[in-house]
N, C-alpha and C positions, 0 to 999 in steps of 0.2 A: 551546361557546365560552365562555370565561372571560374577562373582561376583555382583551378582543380576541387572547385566544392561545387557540389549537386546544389540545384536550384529548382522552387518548380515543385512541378510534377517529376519532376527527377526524383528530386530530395524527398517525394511524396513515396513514392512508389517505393525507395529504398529504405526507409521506414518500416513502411509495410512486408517487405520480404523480411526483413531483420525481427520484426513480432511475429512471423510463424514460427521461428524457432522456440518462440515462448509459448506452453500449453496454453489451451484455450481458459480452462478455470483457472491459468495463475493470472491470464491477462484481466479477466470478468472480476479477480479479489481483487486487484489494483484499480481497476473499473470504479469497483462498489466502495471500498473500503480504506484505499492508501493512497493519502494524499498529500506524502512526504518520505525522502530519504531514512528519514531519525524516525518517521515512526514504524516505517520497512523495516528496520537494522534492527529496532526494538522489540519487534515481533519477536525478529529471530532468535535474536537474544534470548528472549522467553520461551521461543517452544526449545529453544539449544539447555534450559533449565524448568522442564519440564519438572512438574510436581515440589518444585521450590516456592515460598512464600516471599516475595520481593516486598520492598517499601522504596516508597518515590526516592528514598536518600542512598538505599543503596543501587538503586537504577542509574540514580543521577553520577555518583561516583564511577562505577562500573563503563556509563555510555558517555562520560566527561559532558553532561547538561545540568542546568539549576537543577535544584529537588521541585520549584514549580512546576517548569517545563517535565518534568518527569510524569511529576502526578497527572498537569492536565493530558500527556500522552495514552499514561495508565486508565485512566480515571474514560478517556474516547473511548482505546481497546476494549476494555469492560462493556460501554455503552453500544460497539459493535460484535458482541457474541464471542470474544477470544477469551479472556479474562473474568476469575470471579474472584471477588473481593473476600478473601481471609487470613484471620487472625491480626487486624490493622496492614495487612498489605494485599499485594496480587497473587493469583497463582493461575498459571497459564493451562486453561480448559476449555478450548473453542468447541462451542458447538457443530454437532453434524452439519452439513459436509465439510465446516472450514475447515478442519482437521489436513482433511486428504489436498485440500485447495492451497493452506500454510505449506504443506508438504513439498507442493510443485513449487510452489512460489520458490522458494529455497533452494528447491533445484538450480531452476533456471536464472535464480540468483549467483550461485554461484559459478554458472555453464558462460550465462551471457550478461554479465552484470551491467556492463552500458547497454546492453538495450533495455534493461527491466526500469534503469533511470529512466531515459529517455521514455520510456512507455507513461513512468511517472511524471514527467513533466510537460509531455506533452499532451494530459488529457489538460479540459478548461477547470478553471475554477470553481467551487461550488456553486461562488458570486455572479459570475460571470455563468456559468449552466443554470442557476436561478432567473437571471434574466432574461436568456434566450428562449428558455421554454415558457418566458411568460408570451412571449411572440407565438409559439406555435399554434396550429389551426388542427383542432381536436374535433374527430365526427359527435355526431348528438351521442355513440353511443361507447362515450369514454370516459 
């Protein structure tokens, strides 16, 4: 301990206690899927307006972002199995299991919210996960 902040294997291991609290399928949808605060909050957003038909402009109003940043958010969501695209906007329909996995996520969103950040920023980047598994040593039968 450093002037009262964990260091370390400290700071490691208190991490790690702090994501047990979060189910295990809400940490594996942040894992796979969430690779950002605003596109977290936007999830929510949407399953909180389930069966509603969004457009990037009213997303962008509602979560104070451009109508870009809306769409390119929408436009992922869709690309990873939450959202399908109708009537010119979105309407929020995750597929099996996400359904039950948005569900937790949400929980634990609002039970342990800095840690569900912190879970979010401390995995790597895709960039940076792209390059490190170009490193790894895979058997002949992978």
């Amino acid at each position: 301990m450093v002037a009262g902040k964990l260091v370390g294997r400290d700071a490691t291991a208190a991490r790690g206690l702090m994501a047990q609290k979060v189910p295990e399928d809400a940490q594996n949808l942040i894992a796979r899927h969430i690779h950002s605060v605003a596109q977290l909050e936007l999830l929510l957003y949407l399953r909180d307006r389930r069966g509603e038909v969004v457009t990037p402009e009213s997303v962008g109003r509602d979560q104070k972002v451009g109508p870009d940043m809306a769409r390119d958010l929408l436009t992922d969501l869709a690309g990873r199995g939450f959202l399908t695209e109708k009537d010119g906007g979105f309407i929020y329909d995750p597929k099996s299991p996400l359904d039950r996995q948005v569900d937790e996520l949400a929980g634990a969103y609002n039970a342990y919210r800095v840690t569900v950040i912190n879970l979010i920023f401390s995995k790597p980047s895709e960039g940076v996960q792209s390059f490190a598994d170009a490193f790894r040593v895979r058997r002949d039968d992978e």
